[in-house]
N, C-alpha and C positions, 0 to 999 in steps of 0.2 A: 509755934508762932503765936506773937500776942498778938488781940484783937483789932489794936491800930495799925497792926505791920496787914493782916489781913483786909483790914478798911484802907489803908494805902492802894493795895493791890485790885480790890476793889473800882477803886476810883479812877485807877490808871485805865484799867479795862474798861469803865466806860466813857470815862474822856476818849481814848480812841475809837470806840464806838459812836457816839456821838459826835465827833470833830468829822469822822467817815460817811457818816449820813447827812450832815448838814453841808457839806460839800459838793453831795450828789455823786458819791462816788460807790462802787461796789465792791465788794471784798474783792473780786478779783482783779479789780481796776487798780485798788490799793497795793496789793498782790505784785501788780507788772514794776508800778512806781518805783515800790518800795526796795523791791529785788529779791522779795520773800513769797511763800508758795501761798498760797487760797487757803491751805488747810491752816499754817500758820497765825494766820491773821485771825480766824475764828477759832482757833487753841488761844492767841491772846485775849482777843472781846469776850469770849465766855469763861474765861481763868481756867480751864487745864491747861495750862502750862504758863512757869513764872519765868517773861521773856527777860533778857539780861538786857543793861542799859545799851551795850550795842543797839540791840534789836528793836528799845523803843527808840533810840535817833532813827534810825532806817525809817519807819513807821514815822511818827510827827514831823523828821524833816520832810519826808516823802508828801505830805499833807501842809509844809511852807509853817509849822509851827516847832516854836523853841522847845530845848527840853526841860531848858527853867523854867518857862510859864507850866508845863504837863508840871513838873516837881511840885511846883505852887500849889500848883490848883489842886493836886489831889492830897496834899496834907490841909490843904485848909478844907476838903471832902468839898469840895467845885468838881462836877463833872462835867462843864463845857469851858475850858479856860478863853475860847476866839468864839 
């Protein structure tokens, strides 16, 4: 993997990360939302595991945010796009 596809990846995890926290919400609160497990959510925020675009809609719509603003923000390396 090049470095930018790895700084993508990056980014993406902590825009959700941070979009999760400034909501006030819990990884398992995100969890119920979203329709995905607790373990999940924290395989994506700490990057073991590269989730598929599925599973980032699940996740940002679940949190009321587009997937084009998450796409944006993390190639221009923005980790809070809202």
């Amino acid at each position: 993997m090049s470095a930018a596809h790895d700084d993508f990846e990056k980014n993406i995890a902590l825009i959700i990360r941070r979009s999760r926290e400034k909501r006030g919400l819990s990884k398992n609160k995100l969890a119920e939302i979203s329709g995905l497990s607790q373990r999940a959510i924290t395989y994506i925020e700490t990057q073991r595991s590269s989730p598929s675009i599925r599973t980032i809609v699940c996740v940002v719509s679940a949190m009321g945010i587009k997937l084009s603003d998450v796409i944006s923000a993390a190639e221009e390396g923005i980790s809070n796009p809202q």
